[in-house]
N, C-alpha and C positions, 0 to 999 in steps of 0.2 A: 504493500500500500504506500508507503511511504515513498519506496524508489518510484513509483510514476507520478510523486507530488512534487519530488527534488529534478525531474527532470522539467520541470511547468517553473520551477523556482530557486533561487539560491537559496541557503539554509537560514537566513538571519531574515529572508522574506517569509518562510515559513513562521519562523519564532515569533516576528512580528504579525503577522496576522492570529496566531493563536494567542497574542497577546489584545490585539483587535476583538476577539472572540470572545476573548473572556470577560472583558470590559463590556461588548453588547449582551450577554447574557446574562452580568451582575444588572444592568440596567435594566432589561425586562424582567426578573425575577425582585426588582425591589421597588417598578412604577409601572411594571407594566404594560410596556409599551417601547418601539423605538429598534428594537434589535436589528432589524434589518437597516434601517437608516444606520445605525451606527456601523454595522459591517460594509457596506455598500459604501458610504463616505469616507472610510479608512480605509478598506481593503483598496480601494480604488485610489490612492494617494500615492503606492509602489506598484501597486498589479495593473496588468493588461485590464481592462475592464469586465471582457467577458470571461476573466477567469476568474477576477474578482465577483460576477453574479454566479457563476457556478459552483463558489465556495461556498454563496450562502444559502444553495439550495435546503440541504440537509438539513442544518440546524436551525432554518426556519420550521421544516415539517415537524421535527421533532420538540421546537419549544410550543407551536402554537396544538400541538397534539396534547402536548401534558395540560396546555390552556384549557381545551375542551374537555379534557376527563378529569377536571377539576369540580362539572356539574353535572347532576343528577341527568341521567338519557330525557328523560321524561321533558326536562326543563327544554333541552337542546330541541328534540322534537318539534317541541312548540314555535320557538326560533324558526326552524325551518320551515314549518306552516306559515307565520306570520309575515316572513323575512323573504319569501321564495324568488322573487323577484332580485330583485338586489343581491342575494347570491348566485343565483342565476347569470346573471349579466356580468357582476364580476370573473365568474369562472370562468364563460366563455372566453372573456375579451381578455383573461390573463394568458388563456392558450393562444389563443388567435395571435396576439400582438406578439408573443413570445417568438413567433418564428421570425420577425423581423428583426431581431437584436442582430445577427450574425452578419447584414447585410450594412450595418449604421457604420459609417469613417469611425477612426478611434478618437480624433476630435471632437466631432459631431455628437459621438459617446459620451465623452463628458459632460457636454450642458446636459444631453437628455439624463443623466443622472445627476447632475450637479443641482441645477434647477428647480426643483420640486422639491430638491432639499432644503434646499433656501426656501423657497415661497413658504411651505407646508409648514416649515419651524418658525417660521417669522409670524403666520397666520396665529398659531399656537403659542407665541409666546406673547402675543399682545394680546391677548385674550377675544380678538374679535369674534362674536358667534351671529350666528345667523340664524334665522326661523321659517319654519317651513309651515304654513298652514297646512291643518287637516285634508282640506278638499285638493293640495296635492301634492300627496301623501305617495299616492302609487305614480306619478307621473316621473317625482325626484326619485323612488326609486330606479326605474329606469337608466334617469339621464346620470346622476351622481354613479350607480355603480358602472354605466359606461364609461366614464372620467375616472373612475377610483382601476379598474378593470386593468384597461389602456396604461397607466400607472404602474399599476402592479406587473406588468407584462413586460414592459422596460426596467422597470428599477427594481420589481421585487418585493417592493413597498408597496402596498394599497391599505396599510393603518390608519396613517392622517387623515384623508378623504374620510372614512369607514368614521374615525370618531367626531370630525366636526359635523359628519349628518347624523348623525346618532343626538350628538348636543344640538343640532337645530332643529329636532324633535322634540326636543325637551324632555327624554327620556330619562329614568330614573338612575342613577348612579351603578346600582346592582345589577339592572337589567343590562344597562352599555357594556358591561363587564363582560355578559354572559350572550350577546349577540355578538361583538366583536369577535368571542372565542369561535366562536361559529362561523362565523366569516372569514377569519382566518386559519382556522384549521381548515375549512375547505377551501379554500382559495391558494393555499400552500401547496395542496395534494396537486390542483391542477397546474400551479406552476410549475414544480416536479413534471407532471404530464407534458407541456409545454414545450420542457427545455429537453425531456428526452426524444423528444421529436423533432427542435431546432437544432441540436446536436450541441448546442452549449453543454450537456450534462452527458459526457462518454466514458467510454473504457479507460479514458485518459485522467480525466477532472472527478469522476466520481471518489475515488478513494482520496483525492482532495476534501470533496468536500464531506467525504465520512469523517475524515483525521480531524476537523473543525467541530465534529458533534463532543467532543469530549471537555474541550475549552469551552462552547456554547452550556452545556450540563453544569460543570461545575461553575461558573461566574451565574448562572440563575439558581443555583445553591444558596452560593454565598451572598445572591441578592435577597431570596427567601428569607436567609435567615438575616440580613442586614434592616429590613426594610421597616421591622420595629423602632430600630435604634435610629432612623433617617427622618429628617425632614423632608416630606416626598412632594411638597410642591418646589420647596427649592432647588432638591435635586433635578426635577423636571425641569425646571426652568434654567439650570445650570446645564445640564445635559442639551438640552434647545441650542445655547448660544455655542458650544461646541459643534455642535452640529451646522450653525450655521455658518462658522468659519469654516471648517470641513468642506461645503458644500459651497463657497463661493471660493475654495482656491481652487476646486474640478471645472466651475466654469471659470477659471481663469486661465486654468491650461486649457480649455475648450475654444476658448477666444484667441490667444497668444502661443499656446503648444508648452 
């Protein structure tokens, strides 16, 4: 496993990114939220881009799996009655879109990950929310998980999207919890799907990105068990503006090289 990772990377690119790994896994295990953003904006600051999304196949599938069997089936079920649209559309458009990553300049790659990094952390750390009236209700499903989908399909990311329409529902704090798991655990399986099909995710990159589940595990360990002892709005909000510098040096090499 290892030798088909060292031949994709020098060893101290390796170390670094399991160091990358570990840090977005302490992050979602102690707010929640963000792993892929944090993998994707750091992996992608030494790695090729597309090797950098194929690393974070895996241990996206596998944090956002433990996310889901954190609630009762019964609860999930419901989710998916309710929700069918919006993950529907998500899913699709995360496979669909996925087959165009291999085809993007590695410039051009940058903003398309850069970009959304920035926006999405900027949106979120100013607090802006928006509102969605009732009457429509299934129409923003729809169009938002088309926009969140498309996202998710390039970057890998379709969280941000997923929680500011959840908060411009006005939805209960518990329940955002336990739709997002939803959302994200399936929408990871189809990105998985996706990239075994755009060939981002081969014989080559897989054991890459297995060797990353084990640093993604343990940093949401140690966020689980951190995230008593943390102040979890200012960590969020800390982790945001990291992000957003992250996320404006890729499009700075997407602009400049």
């Amino acid at each position: 496993m290892l030798q088909a990772t060292f031949d994709l990377m020098p060893l101290w690119a390796f170390v670094a990114a399991c160091g990358v790994t570990l840090m977005a896994g302490f992050v979602k295990g102690a707010v929640g939220f963000a792993m892929p953003l944090v993998m994707i904006s750091g992996l992608s600051l030494f790695l090729d881009p597309l090797v950098a999304v194929a690393g974070i196949i895996f241990p996206i599938v596998m944090s956002n799996l433990l996310q889901v069997l954190r609630f009762p089936l019964s609860e999930a079920a419901a989710v998916l009655r309710e929700f069918w649209r919006y993950i529907l559309i998500v899913c699709v458009m995360i496979v669909l879109v996925a087959q165009f990553v291999t085809a993007i300049p590695t410039q051009t790659f940058y903003l398309v990950l850069g970009v959304p990094v920035v926006i999405l952390s900027l949106i979120q750390l100013s607090g802006v929310r928006f509102r969605i009236p009732p009457r429509w209700r299934h129409a923003s499903e729809w169009g938002v998980g088309f926009l969140s989908g498309a996202i998710g399909g390039l970057t890998g990311t379709w969280g941000p999207p997923t929680v500011l329409y959840l908060i411009a529902l006005e939805m209960p704090k518990a329940k955002q919890l336990l739709v997002q798991g939803v959302v994200y655990g399936l929408g990871s399986v189809s990105l998985l799907a996706g990239h075994l099909q755009s060939g981002v995710l081969n014989a080559v990159t897989m054991p890459w990105s297995a060797a990353l589940l084990i640093p993604a595990f343990l940093g949401m360990q140690i966020g689980f068990w951190m995230s008593d002892r943390l102040n979890p709005e200012m960590f969020r909000r800390a982790t945001l503006v990291v992000l957003i510098v992250a996320g404006a040096n890729l499009v700075r090499r997407g602009l400049i090289g």
